[in-house]
VOBA-1610 file (N, C-alpha, C; in pm, whole numbers, padded with zeros to 5 digits, always signed):
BEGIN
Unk+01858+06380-09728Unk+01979+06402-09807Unk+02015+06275-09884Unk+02058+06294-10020Unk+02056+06188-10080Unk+02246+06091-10009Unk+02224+05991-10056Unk+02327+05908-09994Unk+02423+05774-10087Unk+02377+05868-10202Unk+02450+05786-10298Unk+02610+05791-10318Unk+02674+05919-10268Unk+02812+05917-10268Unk+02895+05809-10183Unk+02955+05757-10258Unk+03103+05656-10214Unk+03177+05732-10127Unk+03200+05724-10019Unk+03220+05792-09874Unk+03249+05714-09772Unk+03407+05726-09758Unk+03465+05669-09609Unk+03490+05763-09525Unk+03497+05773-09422Unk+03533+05808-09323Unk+03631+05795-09234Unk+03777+05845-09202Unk+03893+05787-09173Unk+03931+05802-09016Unk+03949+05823-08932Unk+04049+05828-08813Unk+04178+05831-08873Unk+04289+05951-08795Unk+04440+05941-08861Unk+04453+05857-08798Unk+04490+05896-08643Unk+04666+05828-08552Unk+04580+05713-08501Unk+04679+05630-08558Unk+04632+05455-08515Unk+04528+05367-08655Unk+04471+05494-08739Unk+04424+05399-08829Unk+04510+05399-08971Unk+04549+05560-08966Unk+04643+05542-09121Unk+04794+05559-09063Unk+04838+05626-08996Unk+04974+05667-08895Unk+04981+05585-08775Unk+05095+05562-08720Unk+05127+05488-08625Unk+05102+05606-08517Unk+04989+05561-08408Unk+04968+05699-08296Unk+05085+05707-08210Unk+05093+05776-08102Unk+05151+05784-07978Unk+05078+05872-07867Unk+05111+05849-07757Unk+05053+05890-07632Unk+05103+05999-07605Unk+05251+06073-07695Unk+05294+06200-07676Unk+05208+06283-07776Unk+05161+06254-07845Unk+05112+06301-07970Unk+05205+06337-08090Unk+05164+06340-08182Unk+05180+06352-08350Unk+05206+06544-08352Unk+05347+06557-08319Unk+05399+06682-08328Unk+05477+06802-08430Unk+05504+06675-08501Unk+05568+06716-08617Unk+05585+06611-08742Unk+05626+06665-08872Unk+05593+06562-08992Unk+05706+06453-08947Unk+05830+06452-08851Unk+05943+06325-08863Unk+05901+06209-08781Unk+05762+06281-08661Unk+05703+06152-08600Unk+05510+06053-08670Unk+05557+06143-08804Unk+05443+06086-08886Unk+05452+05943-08969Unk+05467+05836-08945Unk+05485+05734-09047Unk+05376+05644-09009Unk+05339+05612-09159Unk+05221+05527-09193Unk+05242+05384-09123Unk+05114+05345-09106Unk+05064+05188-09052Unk+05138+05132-09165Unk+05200+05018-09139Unk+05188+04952-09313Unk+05048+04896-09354Unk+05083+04947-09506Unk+04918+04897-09588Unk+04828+05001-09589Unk+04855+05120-09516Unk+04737+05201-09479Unk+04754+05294-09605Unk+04847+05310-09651Unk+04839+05399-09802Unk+04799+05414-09917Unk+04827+05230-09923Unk+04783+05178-10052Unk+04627+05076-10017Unk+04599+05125-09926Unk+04459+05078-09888Unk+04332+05228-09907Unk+04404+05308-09871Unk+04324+05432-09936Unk+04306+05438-10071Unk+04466+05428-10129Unk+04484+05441-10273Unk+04361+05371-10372Unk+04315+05241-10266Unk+04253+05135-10342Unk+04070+05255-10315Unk+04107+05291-10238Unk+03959+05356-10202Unk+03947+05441-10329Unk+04057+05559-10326Unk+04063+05634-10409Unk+04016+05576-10587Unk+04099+05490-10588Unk+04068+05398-10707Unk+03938+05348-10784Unk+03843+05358-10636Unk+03739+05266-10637Unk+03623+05349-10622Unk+03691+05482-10632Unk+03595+05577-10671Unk+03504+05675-10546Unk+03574+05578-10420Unk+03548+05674-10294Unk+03600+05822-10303Unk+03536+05880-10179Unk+03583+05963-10144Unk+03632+05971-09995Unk+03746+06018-09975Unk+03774+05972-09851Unk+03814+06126-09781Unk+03746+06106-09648Unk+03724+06230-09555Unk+03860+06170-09444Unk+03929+06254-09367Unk+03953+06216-09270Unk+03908+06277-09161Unk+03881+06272-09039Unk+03832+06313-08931Unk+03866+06273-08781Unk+03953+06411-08737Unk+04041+06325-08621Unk+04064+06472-08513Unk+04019+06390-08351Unk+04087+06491-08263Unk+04216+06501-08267Unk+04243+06669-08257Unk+04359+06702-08262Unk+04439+06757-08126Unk+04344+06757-08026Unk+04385+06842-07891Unk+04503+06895-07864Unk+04646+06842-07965Unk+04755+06854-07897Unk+04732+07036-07950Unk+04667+07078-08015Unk+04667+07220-08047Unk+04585+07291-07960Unk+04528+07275-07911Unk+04470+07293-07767Unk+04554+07319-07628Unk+04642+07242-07644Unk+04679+07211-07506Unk+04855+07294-07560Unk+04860+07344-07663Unk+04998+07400-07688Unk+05100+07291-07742Unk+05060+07186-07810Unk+05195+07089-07803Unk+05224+07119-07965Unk+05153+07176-08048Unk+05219+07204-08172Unk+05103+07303-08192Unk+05120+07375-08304Unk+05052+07456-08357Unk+05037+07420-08508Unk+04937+07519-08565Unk+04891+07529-08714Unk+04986+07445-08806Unk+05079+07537-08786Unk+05160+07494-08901Unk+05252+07385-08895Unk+05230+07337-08802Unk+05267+07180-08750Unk+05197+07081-08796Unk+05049+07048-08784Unk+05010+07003-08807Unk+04903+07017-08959Unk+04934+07129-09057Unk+04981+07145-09150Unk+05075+07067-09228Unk+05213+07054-09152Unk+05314+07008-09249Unk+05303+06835-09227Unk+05248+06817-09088Unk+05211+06705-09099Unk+05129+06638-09187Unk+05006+06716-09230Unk+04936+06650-09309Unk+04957+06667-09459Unk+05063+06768-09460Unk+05183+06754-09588Unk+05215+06632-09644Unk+05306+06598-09539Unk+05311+06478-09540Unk+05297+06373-09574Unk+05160+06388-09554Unk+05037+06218-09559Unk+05021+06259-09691Unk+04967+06368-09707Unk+04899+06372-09848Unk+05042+06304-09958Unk+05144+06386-09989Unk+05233+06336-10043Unk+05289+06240-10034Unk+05290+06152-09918Unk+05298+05988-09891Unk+05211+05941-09990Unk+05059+05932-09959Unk+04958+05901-10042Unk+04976+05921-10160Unk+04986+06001-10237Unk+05019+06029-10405Unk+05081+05956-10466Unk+05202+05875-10351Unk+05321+05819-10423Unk+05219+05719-10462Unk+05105+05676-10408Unk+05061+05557-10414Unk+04893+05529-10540Unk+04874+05678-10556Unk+04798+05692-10646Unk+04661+05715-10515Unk+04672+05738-10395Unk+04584+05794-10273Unk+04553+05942-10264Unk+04416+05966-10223Unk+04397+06098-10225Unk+04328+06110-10072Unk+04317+06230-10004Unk+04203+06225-09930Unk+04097+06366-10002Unk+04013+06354-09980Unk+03899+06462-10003Unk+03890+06589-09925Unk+03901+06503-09786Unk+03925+06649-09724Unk+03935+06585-09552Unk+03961+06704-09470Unk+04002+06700-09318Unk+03943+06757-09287Unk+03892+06688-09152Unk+03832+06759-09013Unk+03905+06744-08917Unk+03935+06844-08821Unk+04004+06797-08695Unk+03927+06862-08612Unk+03926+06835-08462Unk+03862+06911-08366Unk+03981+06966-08283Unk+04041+07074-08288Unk+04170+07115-08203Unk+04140+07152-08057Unk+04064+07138-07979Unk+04005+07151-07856Unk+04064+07044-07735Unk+04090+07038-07660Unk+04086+06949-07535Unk+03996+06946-07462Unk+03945+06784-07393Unk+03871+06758-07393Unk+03749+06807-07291Unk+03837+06887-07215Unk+03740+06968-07099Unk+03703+07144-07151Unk+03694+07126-07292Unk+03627+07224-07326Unk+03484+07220-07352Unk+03467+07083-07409Unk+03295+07047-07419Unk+03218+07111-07529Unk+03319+07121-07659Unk+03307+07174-07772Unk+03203+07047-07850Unk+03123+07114-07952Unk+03064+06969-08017Unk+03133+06902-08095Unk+03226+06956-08144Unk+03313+06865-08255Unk+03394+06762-08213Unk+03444+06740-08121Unk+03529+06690-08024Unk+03471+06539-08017Unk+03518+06432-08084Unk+03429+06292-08094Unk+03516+06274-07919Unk+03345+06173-07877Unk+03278+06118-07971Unk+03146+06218-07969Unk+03169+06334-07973Unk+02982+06434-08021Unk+03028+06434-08165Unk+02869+06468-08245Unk+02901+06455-08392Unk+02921+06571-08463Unk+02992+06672-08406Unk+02975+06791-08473Unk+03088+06753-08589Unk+03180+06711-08623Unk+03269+06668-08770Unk+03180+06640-08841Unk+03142+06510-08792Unk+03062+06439-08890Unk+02923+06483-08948Unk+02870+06564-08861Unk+02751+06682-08946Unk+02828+06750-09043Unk+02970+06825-08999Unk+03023+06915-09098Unk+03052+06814-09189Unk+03101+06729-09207Unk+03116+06652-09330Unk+03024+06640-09383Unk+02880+06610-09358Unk+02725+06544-09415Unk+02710+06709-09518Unk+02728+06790-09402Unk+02698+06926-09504Unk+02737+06952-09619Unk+02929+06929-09610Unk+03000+06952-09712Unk+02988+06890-09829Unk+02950+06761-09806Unk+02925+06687-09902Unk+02793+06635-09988Unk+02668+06727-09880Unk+02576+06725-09912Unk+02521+06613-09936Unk+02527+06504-09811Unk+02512+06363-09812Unk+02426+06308-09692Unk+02382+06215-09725Unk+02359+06140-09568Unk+02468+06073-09508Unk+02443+06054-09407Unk+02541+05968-09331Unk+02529+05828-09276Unk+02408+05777-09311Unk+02385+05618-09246Unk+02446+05505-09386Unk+02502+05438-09312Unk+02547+05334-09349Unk+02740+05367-09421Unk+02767+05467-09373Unk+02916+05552-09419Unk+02977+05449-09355Unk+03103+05359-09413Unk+03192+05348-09320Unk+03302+05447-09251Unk+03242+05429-09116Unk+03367+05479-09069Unk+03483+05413-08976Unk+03650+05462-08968Unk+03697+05353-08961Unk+03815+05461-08850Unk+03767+05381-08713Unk+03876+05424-08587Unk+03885+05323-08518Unk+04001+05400-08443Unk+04096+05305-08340Unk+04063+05290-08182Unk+03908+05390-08186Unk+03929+05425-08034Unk+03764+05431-08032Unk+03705+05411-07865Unk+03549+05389-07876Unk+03508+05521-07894Unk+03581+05637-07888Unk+03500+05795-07960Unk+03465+05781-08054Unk+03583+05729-08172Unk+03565+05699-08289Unk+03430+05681-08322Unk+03416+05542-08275Unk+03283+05420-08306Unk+03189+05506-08252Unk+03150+05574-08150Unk+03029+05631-08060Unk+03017+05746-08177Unk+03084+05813-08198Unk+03080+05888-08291Unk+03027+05859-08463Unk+03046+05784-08444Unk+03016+05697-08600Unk+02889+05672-08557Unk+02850+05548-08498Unk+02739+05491-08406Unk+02642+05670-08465Unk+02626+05741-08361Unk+02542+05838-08287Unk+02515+05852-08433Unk+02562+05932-08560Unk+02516+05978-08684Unk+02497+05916-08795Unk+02506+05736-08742Unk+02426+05620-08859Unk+02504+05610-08949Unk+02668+05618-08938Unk+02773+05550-08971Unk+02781+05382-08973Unk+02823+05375-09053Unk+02883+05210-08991Unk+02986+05177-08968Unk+03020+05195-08797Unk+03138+05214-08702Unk+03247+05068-08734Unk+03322+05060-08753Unk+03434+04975-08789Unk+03620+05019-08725Unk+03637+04890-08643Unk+03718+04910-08560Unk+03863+04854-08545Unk+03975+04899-08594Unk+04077+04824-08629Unk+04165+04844-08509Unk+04256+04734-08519Unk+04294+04658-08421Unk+04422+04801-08379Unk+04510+04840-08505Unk+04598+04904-08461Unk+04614+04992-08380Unk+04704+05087-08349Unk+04650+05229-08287Unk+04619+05143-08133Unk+04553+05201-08108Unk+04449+05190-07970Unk+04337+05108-08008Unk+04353+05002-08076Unk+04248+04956-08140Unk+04212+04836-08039Unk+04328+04762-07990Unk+04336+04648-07909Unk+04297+04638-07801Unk+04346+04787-07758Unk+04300+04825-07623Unk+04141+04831-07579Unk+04100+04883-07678Unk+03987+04947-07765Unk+03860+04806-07710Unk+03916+04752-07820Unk+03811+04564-07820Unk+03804+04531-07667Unk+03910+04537-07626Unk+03943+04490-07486Unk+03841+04538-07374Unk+03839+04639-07384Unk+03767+04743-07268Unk+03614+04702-07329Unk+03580+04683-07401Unk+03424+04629-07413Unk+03342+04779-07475Unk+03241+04780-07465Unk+03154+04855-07451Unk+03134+04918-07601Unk+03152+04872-07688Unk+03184+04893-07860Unk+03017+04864-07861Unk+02988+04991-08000Unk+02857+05021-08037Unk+02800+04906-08086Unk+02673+04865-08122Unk+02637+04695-08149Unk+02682+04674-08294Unk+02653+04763-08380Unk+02707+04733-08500Unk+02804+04713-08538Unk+02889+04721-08466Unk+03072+04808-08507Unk+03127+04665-08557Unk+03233+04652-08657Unk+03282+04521-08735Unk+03417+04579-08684Unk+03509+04442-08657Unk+03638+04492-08603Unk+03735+04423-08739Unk+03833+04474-08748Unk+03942+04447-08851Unk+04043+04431-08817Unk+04164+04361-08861Unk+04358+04390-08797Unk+04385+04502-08853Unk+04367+04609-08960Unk+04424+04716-08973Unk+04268+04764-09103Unk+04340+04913-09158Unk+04276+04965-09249Unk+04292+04882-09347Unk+04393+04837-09421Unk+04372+04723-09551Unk+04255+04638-09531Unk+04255+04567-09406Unk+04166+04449-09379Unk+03993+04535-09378Unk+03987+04653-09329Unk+03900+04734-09324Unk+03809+04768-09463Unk+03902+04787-09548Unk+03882+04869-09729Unk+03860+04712-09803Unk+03950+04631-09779Unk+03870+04514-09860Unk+03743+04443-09825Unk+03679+04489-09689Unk+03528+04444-09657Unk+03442+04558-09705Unk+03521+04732-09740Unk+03432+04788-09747Unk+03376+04797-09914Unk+03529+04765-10031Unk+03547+04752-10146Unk+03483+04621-10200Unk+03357+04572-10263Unk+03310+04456-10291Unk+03387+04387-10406Unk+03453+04309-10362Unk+03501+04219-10479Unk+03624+04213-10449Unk+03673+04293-10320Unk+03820+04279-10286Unk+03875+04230-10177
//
């Protein structure tokens, strides 16, 4: 598959949104990292295309539904615009984790569906999470796993065991200007 498309790969909660351990239930507990908007925007700008790709379990487990997390990503998108940011498109895996579904990072079933959609390869993609699924997930389908501090990111470094390639960052800004050459 050819692999010429400009193609990031995002994690939401913790890389563009501030996460929580209750989960992301509705659009009033959605607010951006700072920088994380106008760090896409710059993607967008720069001629990427930007995927996001993120477990969603709380739809799994009953803590919001469709149209919750819908208006959530209402939201983002229209946050983003203000800023001249787009995303391309979303994957979520709505499953919990003792279902043993493939999509569910860190297995690569997103990230195949993305390769498809876009009719791309996937080695050397940055991709950019907060958590070692993330990276293993990136890692396994020849991503280039990149790991920011926010989110669960700290925690993340801490606990060790990060894929060999993986580049760590303080947030997504710091992330997009290593991935943007000249910025």
């Amino acid at each position: 598959m050819p692999t010429s498309l400009k193609l990031v790969i995002l994690d939401r909660d913790g890389v563009i949104n501030v996460d929580s351990d209750q989960f992301i239930k509705s659009p009033a507990e959605w607010k951006p990292i700072p920088g994380s908007l106008e760090a896409i925007a710059m993607l967008t700008h720069s001629g990427y295309r930007v995927v996001v790709c993120s477990n969603q379990s709380g739809i799994g487990r009953g803590l919001l539904d469709m149209a919750a997390l819908n208006a959530i990503n209402d939201k983002m998108y229209k946050a983003l615009a203000a800023f001249g940011g787009r995303i391309d498109a979303l994957f979520y895996c709505p499953h919990p984790a003792e279902t043993g579904c493939e999509c569910r990072k860190p297995r690569p079933g997103m990230y195949l569906d993305i390769a498809r959609r876009f009719n791309t390869g996937l080695a050397g993609v940055p991709s950019v999470g907060d958590s070692l699924r993330d990276l293993q997930a990136a890692a396994n389908v020849g991503c280039r796993p990149m790991l920011v501090l926010t989110g669960k990111g700290g925690k993340t470094r801490s606990a060790g065991g990060l894929p060999e390639s993986t580049l760590v960052f303080d947030d997504l800004a710091a992330a997009v200007r290593a991935i943007i050459p000249g910025h």
